[in-house]
C-alpha positions as CSV (number, residue, x, y, z in Angstrom):
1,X,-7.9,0.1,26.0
2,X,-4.6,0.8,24.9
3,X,-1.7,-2.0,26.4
4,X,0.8,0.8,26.0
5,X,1.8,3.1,28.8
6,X,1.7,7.0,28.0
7,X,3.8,8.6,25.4
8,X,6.2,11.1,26.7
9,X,7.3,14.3,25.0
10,X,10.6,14.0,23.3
11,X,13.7,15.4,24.2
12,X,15.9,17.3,21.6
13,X,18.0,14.8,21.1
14,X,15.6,12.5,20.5
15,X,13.6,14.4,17.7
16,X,16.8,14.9,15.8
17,X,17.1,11.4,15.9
18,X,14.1,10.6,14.7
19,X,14.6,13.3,11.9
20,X,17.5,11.8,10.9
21,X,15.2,8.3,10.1
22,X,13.0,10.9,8.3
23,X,9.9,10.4,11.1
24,X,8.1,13.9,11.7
25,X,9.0,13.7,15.2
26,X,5.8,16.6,15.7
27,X,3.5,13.1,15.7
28,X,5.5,11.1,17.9
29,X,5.9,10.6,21.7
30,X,8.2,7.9,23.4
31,X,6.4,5.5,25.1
32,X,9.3,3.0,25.7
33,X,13.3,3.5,25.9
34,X,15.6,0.4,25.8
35,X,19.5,0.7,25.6
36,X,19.0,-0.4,22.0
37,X,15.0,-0.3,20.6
38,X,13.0,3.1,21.2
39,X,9.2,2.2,21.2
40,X,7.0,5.3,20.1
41,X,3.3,6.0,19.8
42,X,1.4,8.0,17.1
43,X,0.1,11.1,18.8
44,X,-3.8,10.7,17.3
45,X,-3.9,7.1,16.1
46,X,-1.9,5.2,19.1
47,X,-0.3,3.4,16.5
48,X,3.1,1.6,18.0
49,X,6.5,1.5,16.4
50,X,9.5,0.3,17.2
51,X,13.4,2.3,15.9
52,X,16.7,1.6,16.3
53,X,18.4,3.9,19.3
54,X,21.0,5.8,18.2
């Protein structure tokens, strides 16, 4: 059991984002949005990480 909550789909803006930091944003869902530290999880492995907001 995963301490995460559920990964959200990602907005437009966040996928170019997350293109720009060369992350295939296809993998990726947002799990957690702070004014300065996105927290996403790996669509098949639930594998956390942590990126800089824009």
């Amino acid at each position: 059991m995963s301490s995460t909550k559920n990964g959200k789909r990602l907005t437009v803006a966040e996928r170019e984002h997350l293109q720009a930091l060369k992350i295939n944003s296809e993998n990726w869902l947002m799990s957690k949005k702070q004014s300065n530290i996105w927290t996403l999880v790996h669509r098949n492995t639930n594998q956390a990480k942590q990126v800089l907001a824009p």
